[in-house]
N, C-alpha and C positions, 0 to 999 in steps of 0.2 A: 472541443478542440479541433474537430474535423466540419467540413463544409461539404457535403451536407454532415448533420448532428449522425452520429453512430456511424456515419462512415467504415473505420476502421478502429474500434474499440479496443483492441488488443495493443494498437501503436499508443492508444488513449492512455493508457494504461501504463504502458514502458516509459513515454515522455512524462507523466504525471511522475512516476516513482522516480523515475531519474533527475526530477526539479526538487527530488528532496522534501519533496511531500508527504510526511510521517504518517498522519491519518486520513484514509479515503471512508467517507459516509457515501455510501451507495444506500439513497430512496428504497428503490427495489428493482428486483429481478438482481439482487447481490450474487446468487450463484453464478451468473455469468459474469461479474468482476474478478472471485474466487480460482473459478475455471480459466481466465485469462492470466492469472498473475501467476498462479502455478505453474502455467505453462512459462512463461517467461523465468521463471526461478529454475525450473528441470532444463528448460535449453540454455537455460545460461546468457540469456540475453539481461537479468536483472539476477548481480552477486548476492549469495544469502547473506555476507556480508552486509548489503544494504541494506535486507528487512531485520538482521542482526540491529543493527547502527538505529535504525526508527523503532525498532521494539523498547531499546534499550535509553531510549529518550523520552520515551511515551509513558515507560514506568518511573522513570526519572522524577518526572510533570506531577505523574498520581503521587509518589510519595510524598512530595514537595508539601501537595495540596490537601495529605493527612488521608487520600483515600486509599492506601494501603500501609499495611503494618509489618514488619519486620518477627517473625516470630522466634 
């Protein structure tokens, strides 16, 4: 998203989640996605309401799709 590539990862990060984008597949070096979005959740730049709202959509999907069971 940035010019040059990893630029500014952390902005990478706050514009992806704030585009409503439920699941991020990070390849590798994920602790450094981890390490960035916590940080954005503790300062308050990304509401836990939003990871509330993608958690609760993404189990939504699994149950749908019979890969989770209601016990």
């Amino acid at each position: 998203m940035t010019d040059p590539p990893h630029v500014n990862y952390t902005w990478s990060i706050q514009e992806s989640v704030g585009a409503r984008i439920d699941m991020v597949m990070v390849g590798y070096n994920y602790f450094e996605f981890i390490d960035g979005l916590t940080y954005l959740v503790n300062d308050n730049y990304i509401p836990v309401s939003r990871i509330d709202d993608a958690v609760k959509r993404i189990l939504r999907v699994k149950f749908v799709m019979g890969c989770l069971k209601i016990r």
